[in-house]
C-alpha positions as a Python dict, from the first residue, in 0.01 Angstrom:
ca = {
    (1, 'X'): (0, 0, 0),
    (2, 'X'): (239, 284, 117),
    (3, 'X'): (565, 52, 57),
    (4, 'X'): (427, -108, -269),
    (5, 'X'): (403, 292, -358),
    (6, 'X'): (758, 345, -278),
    (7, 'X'): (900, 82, -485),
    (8, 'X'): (689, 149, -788),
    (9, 'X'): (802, 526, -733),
    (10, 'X'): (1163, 372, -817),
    (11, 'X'): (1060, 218, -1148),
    (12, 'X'): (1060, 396, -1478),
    (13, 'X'): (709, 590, -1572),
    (14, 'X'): (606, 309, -1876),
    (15, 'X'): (598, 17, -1591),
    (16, 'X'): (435, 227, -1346),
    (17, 'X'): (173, 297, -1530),
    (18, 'X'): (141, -55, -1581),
    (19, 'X'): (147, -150, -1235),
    (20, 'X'): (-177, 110, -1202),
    (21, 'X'): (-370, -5, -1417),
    (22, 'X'): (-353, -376, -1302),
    (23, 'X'): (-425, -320, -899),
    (24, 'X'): (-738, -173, -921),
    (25, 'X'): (-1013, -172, -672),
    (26, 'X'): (-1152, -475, -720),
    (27, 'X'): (-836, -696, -628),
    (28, 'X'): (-610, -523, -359),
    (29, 'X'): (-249, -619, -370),
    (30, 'X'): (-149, -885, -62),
    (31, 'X'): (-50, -710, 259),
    (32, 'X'): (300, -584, 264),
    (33, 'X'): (303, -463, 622),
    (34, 'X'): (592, -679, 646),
    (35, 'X'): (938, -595, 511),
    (36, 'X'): (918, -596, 112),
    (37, 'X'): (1181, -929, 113),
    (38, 'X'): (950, -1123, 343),
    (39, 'X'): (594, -965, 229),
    (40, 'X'): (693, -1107, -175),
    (41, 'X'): (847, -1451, 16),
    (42, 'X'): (486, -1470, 197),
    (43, 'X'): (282, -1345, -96),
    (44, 'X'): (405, -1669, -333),
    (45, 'X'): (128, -1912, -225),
    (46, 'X'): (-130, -1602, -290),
    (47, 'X'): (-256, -1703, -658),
    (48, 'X'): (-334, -1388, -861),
    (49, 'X'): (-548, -1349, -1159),
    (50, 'X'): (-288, -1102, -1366),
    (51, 'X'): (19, -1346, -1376),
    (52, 'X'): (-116, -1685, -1350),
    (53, 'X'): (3, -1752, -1667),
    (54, 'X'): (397, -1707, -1525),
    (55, 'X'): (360, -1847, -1194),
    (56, 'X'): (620, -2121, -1235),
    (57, 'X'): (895, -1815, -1271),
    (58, 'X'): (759, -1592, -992),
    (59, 'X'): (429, -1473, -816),
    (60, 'X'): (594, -1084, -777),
    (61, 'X'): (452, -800, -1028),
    (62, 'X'): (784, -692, -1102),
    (63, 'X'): (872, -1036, -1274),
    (64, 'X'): (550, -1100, -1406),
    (65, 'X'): (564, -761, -1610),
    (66, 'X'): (947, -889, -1749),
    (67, 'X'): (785, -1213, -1823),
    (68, 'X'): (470, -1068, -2025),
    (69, 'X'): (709, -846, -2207),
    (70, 'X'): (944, -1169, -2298),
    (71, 'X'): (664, -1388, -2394),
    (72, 'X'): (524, -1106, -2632),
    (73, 'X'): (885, -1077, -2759),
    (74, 'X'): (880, -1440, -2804),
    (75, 'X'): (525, -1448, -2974),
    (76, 'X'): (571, -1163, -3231),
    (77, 'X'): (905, -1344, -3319),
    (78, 'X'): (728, -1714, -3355),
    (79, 'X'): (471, -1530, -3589),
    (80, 'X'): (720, -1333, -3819),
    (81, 'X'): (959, -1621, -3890),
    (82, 'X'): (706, -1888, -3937),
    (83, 'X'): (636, -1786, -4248),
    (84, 'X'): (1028, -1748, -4346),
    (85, 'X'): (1060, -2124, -4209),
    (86, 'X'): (768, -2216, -4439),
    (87, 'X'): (931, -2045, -4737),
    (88, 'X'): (1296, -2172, -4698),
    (89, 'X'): (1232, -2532, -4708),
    (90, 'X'): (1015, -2479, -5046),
    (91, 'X'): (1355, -2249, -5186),
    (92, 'X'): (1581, -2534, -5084),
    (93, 'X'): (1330, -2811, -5275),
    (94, 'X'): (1336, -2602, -5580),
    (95, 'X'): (1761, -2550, -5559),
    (96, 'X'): (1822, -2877, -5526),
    (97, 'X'): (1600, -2979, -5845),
    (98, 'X'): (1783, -2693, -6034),
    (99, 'X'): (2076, -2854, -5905),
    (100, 'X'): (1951, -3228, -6032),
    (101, 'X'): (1875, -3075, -6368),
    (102, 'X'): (2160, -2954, -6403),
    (103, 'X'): (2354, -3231, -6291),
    (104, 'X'): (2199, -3446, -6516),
    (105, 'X'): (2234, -3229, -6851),
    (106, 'X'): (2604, -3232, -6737),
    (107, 'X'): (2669, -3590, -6719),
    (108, 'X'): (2374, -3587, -7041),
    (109, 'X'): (2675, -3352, -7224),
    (110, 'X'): (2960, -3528, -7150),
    (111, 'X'): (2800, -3885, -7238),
    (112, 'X'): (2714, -3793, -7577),
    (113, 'X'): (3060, -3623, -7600),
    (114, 'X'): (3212, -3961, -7537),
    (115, 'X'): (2955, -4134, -7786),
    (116, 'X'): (3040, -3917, -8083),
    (117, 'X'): (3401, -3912, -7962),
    (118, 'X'): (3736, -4142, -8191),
    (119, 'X'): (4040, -4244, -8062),
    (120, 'X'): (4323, -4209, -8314),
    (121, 'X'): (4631, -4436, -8179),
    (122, 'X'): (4935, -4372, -8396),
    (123, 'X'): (5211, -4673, -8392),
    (124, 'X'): (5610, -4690, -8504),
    (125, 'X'): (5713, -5043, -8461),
    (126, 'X'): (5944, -5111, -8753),
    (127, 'X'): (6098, -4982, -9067),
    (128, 'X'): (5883, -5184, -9348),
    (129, 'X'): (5572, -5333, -9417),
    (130, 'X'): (5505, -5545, -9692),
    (131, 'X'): (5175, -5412, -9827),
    (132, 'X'): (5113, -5690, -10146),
    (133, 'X'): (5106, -5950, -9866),
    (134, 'X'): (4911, -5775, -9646),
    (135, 'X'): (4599, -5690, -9857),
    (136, 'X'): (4620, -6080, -9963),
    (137, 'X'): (4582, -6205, -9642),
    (138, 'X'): (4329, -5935, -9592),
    (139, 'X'): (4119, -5885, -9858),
    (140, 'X'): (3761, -5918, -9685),
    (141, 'X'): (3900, -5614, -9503),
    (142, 'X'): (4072, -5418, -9809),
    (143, 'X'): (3908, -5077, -9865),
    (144, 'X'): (4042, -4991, -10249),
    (145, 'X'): (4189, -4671, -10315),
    (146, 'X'): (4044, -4403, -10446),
    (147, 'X'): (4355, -4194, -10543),
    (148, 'X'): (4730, -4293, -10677),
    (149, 'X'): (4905, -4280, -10346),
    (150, 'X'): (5015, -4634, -10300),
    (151, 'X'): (5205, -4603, -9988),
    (152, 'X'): (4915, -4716, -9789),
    (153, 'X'): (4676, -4956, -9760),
    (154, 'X'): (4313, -4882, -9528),
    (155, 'X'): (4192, -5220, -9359),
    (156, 'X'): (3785, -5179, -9184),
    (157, 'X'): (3716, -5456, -8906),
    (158, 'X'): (3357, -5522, -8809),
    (159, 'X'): (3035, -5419, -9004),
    (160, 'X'): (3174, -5449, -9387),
    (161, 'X'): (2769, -5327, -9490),
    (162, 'X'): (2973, -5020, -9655),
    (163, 'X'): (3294, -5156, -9759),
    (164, 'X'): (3369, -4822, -10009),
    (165, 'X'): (3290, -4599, -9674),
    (166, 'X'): (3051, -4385, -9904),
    (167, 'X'): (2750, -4375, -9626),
    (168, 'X'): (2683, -4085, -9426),
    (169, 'X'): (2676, -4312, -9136),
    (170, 'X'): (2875, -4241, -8825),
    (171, 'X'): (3155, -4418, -8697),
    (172, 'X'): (3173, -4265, -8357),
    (173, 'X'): (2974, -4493, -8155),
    (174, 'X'): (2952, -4818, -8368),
    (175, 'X'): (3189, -5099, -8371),
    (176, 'X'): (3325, -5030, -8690),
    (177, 'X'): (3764, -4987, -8651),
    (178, 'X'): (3968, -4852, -8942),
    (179, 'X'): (4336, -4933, -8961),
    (180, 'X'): (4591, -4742, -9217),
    (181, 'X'): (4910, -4911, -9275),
    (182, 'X'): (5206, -4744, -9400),
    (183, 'X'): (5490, -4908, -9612),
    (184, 'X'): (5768, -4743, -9409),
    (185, 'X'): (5637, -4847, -9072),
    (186, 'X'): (5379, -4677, -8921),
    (187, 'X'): (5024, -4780, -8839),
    (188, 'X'): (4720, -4560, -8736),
    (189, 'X'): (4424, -4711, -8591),
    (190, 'X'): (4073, -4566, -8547),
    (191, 'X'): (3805, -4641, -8323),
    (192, 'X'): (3999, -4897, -8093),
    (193, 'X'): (3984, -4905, -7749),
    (194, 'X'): (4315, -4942, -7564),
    (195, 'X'): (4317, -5339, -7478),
    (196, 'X'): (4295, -5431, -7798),
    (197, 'X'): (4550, -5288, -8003),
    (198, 'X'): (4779, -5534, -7962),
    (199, 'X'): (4523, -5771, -8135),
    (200, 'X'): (4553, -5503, -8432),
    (201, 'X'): (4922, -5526, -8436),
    (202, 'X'): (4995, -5835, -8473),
    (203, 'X'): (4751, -5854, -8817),
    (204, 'X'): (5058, -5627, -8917),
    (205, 'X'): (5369, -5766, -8786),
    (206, 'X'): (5333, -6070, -8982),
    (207, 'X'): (5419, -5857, -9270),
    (208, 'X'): (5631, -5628, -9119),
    (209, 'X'): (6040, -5606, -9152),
    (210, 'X'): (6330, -5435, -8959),
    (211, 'X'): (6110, -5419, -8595),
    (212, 'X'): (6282, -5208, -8371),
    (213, 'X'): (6326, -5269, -8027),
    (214, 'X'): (6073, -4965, -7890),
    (215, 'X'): (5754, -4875, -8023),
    (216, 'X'): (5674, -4527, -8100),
    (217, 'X'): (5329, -4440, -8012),
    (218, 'X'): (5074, -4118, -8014),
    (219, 'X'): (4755, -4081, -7928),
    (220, 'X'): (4480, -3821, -8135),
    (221, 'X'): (4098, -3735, -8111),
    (222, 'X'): (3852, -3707, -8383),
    (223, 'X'): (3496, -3585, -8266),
    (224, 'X'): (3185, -3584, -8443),
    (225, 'X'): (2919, -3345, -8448),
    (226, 'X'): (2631, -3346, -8721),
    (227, 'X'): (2527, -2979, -8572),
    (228, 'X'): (2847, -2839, -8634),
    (229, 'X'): (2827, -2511, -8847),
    (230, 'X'): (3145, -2550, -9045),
    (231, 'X'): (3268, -2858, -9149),
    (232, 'X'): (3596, -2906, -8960),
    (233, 'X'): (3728, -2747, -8587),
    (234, 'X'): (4031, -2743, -8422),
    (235, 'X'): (4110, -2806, -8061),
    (236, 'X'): (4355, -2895, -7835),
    (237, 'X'): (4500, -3206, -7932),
    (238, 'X'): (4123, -3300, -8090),
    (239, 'X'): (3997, -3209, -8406),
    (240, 'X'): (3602, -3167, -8504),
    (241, 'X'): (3413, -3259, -8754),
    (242, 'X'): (3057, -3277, -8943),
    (243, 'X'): (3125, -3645, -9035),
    (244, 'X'): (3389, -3883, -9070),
    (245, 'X'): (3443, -4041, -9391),
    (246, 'X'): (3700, -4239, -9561),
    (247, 'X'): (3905, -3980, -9777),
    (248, 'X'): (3904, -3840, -9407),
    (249, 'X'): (3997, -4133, -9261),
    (250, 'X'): (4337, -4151, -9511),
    (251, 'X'): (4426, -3777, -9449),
    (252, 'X'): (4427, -3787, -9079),
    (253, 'X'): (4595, -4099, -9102),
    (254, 'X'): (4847, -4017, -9329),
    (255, 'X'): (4937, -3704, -9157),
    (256, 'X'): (4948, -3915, -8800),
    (257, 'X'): (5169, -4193, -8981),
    (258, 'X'): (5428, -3945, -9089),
    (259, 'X'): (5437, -3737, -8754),
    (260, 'X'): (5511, -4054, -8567),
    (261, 'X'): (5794, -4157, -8821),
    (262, 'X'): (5968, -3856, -8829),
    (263, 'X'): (5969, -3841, -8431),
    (264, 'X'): (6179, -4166, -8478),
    (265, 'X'): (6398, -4018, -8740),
    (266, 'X'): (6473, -3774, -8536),
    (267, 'X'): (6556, -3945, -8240),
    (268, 'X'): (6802, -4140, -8419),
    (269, 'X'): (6968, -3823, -8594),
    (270, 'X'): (7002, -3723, -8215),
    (271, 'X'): (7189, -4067, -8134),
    (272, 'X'): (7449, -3896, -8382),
    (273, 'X'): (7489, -3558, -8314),
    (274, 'X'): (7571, -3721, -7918),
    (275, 'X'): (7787, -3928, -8034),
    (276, 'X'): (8019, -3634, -8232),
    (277, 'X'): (7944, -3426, -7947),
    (278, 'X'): (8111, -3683, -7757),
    (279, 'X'): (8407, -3662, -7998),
    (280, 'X'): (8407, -3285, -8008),
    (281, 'X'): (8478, -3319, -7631),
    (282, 'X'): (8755, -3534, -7646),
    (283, 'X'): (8920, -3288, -7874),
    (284, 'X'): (8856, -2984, -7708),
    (285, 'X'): (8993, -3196, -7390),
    (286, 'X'): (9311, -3430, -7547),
    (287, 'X'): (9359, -3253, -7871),
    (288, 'X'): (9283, -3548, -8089),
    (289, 'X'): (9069, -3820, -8104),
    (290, 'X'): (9072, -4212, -8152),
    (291, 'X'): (8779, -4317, -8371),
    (292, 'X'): (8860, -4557, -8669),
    (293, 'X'): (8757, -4463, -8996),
    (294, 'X'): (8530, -4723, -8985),
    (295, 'X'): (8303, -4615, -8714),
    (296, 'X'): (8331, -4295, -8932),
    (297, 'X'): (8167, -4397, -9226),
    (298, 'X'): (7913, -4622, -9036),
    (299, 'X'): (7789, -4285, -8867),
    (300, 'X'): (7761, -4109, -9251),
    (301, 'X'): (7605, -4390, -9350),
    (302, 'X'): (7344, -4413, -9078),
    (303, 'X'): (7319, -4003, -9091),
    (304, 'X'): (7207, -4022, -9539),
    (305, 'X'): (6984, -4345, -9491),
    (306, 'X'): (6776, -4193, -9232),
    (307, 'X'): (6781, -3837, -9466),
    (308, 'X'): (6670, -4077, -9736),
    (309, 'X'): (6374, -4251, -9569),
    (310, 'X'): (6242, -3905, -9472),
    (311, 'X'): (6231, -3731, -9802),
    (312, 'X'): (6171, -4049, -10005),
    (313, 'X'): (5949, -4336, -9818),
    (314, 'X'): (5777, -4070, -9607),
    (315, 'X'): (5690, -3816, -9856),
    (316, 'X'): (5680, -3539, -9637),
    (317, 'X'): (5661, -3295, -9904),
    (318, 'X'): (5394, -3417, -10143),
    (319, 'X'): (5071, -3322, -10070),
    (320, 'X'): (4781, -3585, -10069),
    (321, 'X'): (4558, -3641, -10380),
    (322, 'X'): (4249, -3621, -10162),
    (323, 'X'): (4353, -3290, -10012),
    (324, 'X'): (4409, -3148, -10409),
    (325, 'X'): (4070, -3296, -10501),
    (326, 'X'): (3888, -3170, -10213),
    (327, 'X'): (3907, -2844, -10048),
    (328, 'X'): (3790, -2941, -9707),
    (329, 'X'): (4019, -3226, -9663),
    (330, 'X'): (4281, -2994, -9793),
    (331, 'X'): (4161, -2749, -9483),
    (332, 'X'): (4203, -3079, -9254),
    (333, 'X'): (4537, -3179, -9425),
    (334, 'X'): (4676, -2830, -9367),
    (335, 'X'): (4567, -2762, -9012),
    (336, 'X'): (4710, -3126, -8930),
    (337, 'X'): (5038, -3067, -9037),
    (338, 'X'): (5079, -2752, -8877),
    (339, 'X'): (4907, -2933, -8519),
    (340, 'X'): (5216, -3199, -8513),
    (341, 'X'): (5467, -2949, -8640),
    (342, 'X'): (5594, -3127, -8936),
    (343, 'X'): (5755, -2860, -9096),
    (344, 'X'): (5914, -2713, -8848),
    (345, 'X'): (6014, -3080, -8717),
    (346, 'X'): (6176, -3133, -9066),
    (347, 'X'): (6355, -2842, -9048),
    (348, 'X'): (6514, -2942, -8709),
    (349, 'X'): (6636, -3240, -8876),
    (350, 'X'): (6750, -3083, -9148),
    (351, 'X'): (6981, -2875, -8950),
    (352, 'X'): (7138, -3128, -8719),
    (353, 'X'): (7197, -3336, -9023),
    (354, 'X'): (7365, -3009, -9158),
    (355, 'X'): (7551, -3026, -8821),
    (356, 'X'): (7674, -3379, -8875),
    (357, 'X'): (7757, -3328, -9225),
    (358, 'X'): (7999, -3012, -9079),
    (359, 'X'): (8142, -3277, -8868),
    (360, 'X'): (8214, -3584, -9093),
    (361, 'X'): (8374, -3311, -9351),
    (362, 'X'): (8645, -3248, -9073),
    (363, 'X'): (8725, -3558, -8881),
    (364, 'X'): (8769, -3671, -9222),
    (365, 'X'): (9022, -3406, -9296),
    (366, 'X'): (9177, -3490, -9007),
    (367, 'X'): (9203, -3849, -9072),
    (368, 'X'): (9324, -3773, -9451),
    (369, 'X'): (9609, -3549, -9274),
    (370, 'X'): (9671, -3850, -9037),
    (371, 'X'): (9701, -4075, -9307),
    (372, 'X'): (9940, -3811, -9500),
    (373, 'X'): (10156, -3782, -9229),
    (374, 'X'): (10190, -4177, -9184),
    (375, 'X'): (10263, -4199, -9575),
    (376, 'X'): (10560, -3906, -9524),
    (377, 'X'): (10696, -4091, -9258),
    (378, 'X'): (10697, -4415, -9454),
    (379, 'X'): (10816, -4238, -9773),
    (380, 'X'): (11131, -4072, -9544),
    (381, 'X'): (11229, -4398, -9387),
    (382, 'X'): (11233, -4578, -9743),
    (383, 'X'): (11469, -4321, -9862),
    (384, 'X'): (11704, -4356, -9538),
    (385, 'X'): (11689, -4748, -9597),
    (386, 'X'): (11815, -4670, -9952),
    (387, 'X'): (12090, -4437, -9858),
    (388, 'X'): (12195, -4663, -9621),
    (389, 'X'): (12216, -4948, -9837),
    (390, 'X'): (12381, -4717, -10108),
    (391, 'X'): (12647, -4599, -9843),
    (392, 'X'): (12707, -5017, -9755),
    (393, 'X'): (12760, -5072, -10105),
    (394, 'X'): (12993, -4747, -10150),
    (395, 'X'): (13227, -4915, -9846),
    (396, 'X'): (13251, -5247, -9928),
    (397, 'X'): (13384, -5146, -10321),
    (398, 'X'): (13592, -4914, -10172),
    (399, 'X'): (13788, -5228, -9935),
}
């Protein structure tokens, strides 16, 4: 009992005290009249009644006592977290549905976006279009005008129920395709899907005159939305509205069909200005240039004809009889032409035609002076071939 004293005089007061209070007088502690290493080795088949609980670590107080204190560790931890790990799975079920709900109202969104979404696909494939011939070939799927533009015809493919357009019903969604064809060239085409424009095309290219050898092409959205609270929005390269209807129909087209033909025109005006760029550098380089007077005038010529087909067959500066009659398709009309920049494209072409101009005015000056000096030269050398002949005559008299 003395040496058990000893080494429970070494230990802090808290486990001491412990150590008291279990040996009491009923049990006495095993004989330790051994050393303390061999006494504890000898003691280990001894059962006890205080640590039976941790005899598969070790039979000795001293590691019973850490043991009680780590299973009590162990038990108050089990019993505050169970409660957390009963909580957490319930917080994960219910994040996960938010999750699904909102998933699905996504995906909800974006497929009735798509449903009460229009492609517009804007085509340039050749200079003319005979209209007369078209809408006599066509006349199941002739929509009459309702205004004095003739420029344009409006063909509808698939439900002909409303052949005026007058319904409120929607065409985003339904098979219904609208096609407006222009007599200078260009076609729009509404509500067709991608693979089968070409089928569209070729209704036109019967008719069609002076095809060029690459198609122009642009690409619009129109978007419905009953719930809209004003009747048209702008986007980004989409425009929203209440309701598409026919008189909308012709100004969106109209607008489309005259963005896509001046981007042509305007191409082609660039052809020129490259090619008297070309000549400008040959001057600046040699001093003079060899282009025929021919290729000259070919290049005015081409230069005024495509001037011509933008003020007259395109009408850029006229505005549409439905947008005058209607203030709301005057509101589309407007924000249209300022979306593709027509103004401001027109006024680009304007001034490299200007640019041109400044150039034909003085290689033709120089060609005139060219052609001056060639007539001098002749002019001299006739007079020389006269005095010659005079002086001939002059000797042979004189003999």
């Amino acid at each position: 009992m003395r040496s058990v004293d000893v080494y429970v005089k070494t230990l802090g007061p808290p486990v001491r005290s412990i150590l008291y209070s279990i040996f009491t007088s009923k049990q006495k502690p095993p004989s330790l009249s051994l050393p303390l290493h061999l006494s504890l080795r000898s003691s280990s088949n001894t059962p006890t009644r205080c640590f039976s609980n941790v005899q598969a670590i070790s039979n000795s107080p001293i590691y019973g006592i850490r043991n009680l204190f780590t299973a009590s560790a162990r038990a108050i931890s089990s019993s505050t977290t169970a409660p957390v790990a009963s909580v957490q799975p319930q917080q994960q079920q219910l994040q996960n549905q938010h999750s699904e709900e909102v998933d699905d109202e996504v995906s909800k969104g974006l497929e009735d976006e798509a449903k009460l979404s229009i492609p517009v696909r804007a085509y340039f494939f050749s200079t003319s279009v005979d209209l007369r011939s078209l809408i006599e070939q066509n006349k199941q799927n002739f929509i009459p005008p309702t205004s004095r533009m003739t420029n344009y015809v409006v063909l509808k493919f698939g439900n002909h129920s409303d052949p005026t357009g007058t319904t409120h019903g929607r065409i985003s969604g339904s098979e219904c395709i609208y096609m407006v064809v222009f007599h200078y060239g260009s076609i729009v085409l509404f509500n067709v899907r991608e693979h089968e424009v070409d089928e569209y095309l070729k209704v036109v290219e019967r008719h069609a005159s002076g095809l060029l050898p690459e198609m122009r092409k642009d690409e619009y959205e129109v978007r419905e939305d009953p719930n809209l609270d004003t009747w048209m929005k702008g986007g980004r390269d989409f425009i929203r509205l209440q309701f598409l209807y026919i008189d909308g129909i012709r100004t969106i087209g109209s607008v489309l069909g005259q963005s896509i033909a001046l981007d042509y025109y305007g191409r082609q005006v660039d052809g020129i200005v490259a090619e008297f760029t070309d000549i400008n550098r040959q001057l600046e380089i040699t001093g003079t240039f060899t282009m025929k007077t021919k290729k000259l005038f070919q290049l005015v010529g081409k230069a005024n004809s495509n001037q011509a087909d933008v003020i007259l067959k395109l009408g850029l500066f006229e505005r549409s009889d439905i947008a005058w009659k209607d203030a709301k398709y005057g509101q589309i009309w407007e924000f249209l032409r300022d979306e593709f920049e027509l103004t401001e494209s027109f006024a680009n072409l304007d001034y490299k035609l200007k640019f041109v101009e400044h150039n034909v005015r003085f290689l033709q000056e120089i060609l005139q002076n060219r052609k001056s000096a060639s007539l001098e030269w002749l002019i001299i050398i006739l007079i020389s071939v006269e005095i010659a002949i005079s002086l001939y005559n002059m000797s042979t008299t004189s003999l």
